[in-house]
N, CA, C and O atoms as CSV, one atom per row, in Angstrom:
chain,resi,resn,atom,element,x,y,z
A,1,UNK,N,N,-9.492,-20.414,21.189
A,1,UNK,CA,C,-8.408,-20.788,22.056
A,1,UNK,C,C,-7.346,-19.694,22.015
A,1,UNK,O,O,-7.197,-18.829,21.152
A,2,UNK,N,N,-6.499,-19.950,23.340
A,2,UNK,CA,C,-5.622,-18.761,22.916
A,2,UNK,C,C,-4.104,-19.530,22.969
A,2,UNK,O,O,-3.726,-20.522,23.592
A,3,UNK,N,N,-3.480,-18.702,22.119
A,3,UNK,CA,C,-2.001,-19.315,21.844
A,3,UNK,C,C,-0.574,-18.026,21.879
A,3,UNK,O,O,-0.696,-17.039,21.154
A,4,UNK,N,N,0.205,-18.119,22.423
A,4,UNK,CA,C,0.985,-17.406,22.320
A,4,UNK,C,C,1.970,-17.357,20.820
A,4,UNK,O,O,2.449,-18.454,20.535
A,5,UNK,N,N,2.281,-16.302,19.932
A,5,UNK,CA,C,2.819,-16.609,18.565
A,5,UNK,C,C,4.085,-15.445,18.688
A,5,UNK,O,O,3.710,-14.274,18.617
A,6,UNK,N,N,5.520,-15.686,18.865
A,6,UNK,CA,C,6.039,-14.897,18.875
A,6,UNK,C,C,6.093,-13.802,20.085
A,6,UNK,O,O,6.170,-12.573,20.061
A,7,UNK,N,N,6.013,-14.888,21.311
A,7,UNK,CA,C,5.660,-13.859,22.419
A,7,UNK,C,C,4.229,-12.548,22.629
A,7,UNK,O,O,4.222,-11.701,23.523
A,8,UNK,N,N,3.486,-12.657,21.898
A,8,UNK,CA,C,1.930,-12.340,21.719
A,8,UNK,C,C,1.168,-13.057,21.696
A,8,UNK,O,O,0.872,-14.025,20.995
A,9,UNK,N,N,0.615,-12.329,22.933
A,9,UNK,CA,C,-0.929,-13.534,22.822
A,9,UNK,C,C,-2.383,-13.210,21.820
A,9,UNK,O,O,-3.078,-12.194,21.790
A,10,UNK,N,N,-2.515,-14.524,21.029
A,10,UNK,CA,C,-3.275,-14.022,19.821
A,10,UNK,C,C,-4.219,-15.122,20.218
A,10,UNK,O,O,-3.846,-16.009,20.985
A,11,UNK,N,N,-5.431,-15.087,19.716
A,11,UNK,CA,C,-6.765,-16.250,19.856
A,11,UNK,C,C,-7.190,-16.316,18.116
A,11,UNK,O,O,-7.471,-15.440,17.298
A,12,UNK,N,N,-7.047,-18.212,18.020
A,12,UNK,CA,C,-7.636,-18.672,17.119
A,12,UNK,C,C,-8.984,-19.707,17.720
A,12,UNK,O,O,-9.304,-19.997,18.873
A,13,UNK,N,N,-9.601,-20.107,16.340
A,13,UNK,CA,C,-10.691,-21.093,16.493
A,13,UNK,C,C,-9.866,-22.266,17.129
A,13,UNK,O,O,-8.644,-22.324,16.998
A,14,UNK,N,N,-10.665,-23.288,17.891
A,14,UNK,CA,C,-10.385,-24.512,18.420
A,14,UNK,C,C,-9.494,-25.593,17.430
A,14,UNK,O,O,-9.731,-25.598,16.222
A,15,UNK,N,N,-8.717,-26.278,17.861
A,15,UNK,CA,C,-8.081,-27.587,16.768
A,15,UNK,C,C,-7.634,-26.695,15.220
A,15,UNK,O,O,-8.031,-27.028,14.103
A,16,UNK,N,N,-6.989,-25.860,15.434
A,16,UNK,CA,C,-6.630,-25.561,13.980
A,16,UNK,C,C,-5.289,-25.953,13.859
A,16,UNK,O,O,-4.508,-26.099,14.799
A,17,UNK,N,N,-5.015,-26.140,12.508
A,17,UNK,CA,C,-3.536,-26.580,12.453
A,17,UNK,C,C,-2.869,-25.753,12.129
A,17,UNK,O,O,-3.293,-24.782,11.502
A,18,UNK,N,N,-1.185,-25.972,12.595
A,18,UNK,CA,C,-0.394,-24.776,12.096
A,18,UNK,C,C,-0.709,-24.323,10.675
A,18,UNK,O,O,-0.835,-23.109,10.517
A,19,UNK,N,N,-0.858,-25.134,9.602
A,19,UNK,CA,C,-1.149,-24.285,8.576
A,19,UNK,C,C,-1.759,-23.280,8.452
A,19,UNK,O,O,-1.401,-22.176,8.043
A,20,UNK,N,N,-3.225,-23.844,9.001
A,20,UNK,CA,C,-4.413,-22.646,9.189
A,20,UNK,C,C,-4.166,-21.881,10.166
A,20,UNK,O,O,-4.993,-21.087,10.616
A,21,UNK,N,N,-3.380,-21.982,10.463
A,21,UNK,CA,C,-3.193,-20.351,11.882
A,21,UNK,C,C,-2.472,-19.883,10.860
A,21,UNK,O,O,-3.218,-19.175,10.184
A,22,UNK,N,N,-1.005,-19.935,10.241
A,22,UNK,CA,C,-0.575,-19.497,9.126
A,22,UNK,C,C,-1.107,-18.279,8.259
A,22,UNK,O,O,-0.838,-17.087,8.110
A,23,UNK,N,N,-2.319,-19.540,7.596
A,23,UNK,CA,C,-3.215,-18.746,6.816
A,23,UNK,C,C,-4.280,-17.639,7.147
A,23,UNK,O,O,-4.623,-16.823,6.291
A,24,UNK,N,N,-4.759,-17.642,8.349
A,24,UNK,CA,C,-5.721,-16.736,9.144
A,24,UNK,C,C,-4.550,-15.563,9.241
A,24,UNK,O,O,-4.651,-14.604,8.475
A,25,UNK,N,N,-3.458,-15.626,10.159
A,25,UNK,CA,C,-2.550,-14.299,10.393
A,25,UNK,C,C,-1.841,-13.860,9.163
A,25,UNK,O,O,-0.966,-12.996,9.230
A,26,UNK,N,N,-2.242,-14.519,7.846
A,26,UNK,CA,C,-1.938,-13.883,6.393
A,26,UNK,C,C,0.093,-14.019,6.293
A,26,UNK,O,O,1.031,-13.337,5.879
A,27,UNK,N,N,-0.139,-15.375,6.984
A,27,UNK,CA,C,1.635,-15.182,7.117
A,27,UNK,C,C,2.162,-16.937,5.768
A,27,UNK,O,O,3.227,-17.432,5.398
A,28,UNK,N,N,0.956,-17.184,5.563
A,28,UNK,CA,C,1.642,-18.502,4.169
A,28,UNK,C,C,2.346,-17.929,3.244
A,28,UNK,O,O,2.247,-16.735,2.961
A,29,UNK,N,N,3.183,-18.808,2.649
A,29,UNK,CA,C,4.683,-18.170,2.178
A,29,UNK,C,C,5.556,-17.035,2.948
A,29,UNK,O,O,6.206,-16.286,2.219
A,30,UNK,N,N,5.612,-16.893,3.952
A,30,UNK,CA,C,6.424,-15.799,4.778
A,30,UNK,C,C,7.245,-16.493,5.702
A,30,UNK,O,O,8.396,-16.144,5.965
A,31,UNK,N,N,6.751,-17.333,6.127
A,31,UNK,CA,C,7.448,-18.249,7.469
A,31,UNK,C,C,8.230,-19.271,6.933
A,31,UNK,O,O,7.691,-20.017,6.115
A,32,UNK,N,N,9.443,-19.457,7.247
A,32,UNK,CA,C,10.373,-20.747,6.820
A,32,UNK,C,C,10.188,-21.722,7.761
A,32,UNK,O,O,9.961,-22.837,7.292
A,33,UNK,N,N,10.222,-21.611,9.133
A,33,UNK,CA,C,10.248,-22.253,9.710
A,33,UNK,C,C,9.434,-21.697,11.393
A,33,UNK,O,O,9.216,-20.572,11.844
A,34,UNK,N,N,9.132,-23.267,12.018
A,34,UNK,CA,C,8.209,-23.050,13.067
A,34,UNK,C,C,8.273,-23.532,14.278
A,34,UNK,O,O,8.961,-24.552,14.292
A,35,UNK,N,N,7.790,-23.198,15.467
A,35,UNK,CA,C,8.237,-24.205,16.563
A,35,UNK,C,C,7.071,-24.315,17.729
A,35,UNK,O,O,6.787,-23.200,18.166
A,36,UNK,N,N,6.532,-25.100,18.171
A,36,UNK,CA,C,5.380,-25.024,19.096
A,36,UNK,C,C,6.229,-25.781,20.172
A,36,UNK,O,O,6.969,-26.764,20.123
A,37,UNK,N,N,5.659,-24.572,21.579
A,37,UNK,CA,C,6.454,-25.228,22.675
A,37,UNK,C,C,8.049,-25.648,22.339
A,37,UNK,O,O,8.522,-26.632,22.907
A,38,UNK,N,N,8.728,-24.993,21.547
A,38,UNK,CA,C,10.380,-25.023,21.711
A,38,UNK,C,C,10.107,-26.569,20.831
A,38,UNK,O,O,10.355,-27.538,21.549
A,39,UNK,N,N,9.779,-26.823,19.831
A,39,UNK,CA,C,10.020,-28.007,19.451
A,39,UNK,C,C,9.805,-28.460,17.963
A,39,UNK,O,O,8.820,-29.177,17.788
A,40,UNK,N,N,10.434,-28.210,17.055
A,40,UNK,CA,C,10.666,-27.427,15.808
A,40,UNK,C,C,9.412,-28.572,15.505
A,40,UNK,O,O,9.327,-29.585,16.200
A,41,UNK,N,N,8.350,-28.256,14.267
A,41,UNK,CA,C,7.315,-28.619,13.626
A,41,UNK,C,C,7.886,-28.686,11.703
A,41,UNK,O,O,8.127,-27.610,11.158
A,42,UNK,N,N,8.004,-29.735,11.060
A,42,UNK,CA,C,8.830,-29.811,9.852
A,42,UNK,C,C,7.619,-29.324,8.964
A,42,UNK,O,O,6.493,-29.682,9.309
A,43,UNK,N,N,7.774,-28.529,7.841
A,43,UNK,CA,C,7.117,-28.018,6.837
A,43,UNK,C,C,5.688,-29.084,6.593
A,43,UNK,O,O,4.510,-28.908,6.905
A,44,UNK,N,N,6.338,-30.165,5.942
A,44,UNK,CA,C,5.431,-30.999,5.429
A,44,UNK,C,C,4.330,-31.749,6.775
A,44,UNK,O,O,3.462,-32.584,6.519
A,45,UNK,N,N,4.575,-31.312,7.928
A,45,UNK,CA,C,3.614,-31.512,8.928
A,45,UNK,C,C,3.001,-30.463,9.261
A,45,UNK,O,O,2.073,-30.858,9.967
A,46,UNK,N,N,2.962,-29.495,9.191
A,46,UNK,CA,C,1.982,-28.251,9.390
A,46,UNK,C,C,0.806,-28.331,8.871
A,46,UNK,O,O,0.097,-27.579,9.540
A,47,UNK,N,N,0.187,-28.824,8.044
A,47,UNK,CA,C,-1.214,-29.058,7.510
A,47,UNK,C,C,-1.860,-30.469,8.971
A,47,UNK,O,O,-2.914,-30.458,9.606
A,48,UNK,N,N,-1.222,-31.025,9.002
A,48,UNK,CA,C,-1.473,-32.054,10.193
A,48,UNK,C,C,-1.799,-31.802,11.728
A,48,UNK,O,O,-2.762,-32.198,12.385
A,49,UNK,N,N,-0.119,-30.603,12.307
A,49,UNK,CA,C,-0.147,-30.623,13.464
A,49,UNK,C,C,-1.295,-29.505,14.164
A,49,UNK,O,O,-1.135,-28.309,13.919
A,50,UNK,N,N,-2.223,-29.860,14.866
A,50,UNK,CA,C,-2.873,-29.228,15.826
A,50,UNK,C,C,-2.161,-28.635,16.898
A,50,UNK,O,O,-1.187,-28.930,17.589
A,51,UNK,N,N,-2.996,-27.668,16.806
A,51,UNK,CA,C,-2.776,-26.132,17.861
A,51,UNK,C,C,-3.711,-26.787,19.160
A,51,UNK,O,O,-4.717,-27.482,19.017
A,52,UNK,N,N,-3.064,-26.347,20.517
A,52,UNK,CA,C,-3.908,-26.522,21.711
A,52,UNK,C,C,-3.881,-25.203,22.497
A,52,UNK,O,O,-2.869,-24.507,22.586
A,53,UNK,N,N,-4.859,-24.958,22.963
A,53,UNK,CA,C,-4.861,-23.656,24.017
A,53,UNK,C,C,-3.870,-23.520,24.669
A,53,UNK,O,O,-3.334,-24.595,24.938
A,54,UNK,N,N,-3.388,-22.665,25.044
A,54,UNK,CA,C,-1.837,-22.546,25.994
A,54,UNK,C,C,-0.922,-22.320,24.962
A,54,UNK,O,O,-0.279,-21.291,25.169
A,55,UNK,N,N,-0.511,-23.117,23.536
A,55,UNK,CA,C,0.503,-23.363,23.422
A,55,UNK,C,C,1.199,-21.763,22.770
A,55,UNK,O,O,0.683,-20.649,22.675
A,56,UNK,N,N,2.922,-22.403,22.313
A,56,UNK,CA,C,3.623,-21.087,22.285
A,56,UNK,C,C,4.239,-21.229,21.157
A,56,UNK,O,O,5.131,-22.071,21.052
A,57,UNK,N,N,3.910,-20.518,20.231
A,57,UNK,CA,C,4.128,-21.234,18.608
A,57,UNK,C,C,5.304,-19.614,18.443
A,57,UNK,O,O,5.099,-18.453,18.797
A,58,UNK,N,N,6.390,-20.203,17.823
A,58,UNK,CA,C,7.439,-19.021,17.130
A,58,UNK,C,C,7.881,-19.718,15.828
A,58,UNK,O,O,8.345,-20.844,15.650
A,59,UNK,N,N,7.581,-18.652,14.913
A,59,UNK,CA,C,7.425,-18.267,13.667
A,59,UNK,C,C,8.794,-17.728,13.413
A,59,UNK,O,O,9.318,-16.945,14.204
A,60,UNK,N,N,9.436,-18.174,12.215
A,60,UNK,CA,C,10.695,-17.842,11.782
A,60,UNK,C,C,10.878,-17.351,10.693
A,60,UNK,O,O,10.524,-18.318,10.019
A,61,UNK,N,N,11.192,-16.506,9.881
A,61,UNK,CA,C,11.669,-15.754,8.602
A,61,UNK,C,C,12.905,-15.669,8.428
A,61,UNK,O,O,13.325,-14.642,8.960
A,62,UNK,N,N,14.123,-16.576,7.671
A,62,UNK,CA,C,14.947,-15.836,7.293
A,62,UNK,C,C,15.340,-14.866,5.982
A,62,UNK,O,O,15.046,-14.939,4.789
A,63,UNK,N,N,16.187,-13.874,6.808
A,63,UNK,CA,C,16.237,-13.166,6.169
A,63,UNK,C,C,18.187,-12.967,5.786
A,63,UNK,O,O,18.983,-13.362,6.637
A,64,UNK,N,N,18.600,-12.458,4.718
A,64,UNK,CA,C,19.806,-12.433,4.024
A,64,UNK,C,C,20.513,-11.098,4.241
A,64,UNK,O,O,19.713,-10.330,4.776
A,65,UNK,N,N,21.437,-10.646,4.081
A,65,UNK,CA,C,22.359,-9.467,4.420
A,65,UNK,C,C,23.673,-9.708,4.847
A,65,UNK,O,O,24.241,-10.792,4.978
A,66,UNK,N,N,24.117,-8.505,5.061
A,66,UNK,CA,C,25.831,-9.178,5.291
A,66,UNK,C,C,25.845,-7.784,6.439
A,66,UNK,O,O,26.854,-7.538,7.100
């Protein structure tokens, strides 16, 4: 399927969950926070929520500085 991640279009396997897209693009522990289709996804649901073709997943890192 293909999914947009951060404004790039990237293709994973069918029904994967945010976790496992996560884990395939080598990004577990890197991402604080997530949003599919503009619609924030909470930590402890990412092993749950399924990915669908089309969708538009943005990936968040914060980062610290002044």
């Amino acid at each position: 399927m293909n999914i947009i991640i951060n404004g790039e279009k990237r293709e994973l396997e069918e029904s994967v969950t945010l976790e496992k897209a996560l884990e395939t693009l080598g990004l577990t522990g890197k991402v604080m926070a997530a949003a599919v289709n503009m619609e924030i996804v909470k930590q402890d649901s990412w092993n749950t929520h399924k990915l669908c073709d089309g969708d538009k997943l943005e990936l968040l890192d914060f980062v610290g500085g002044g």
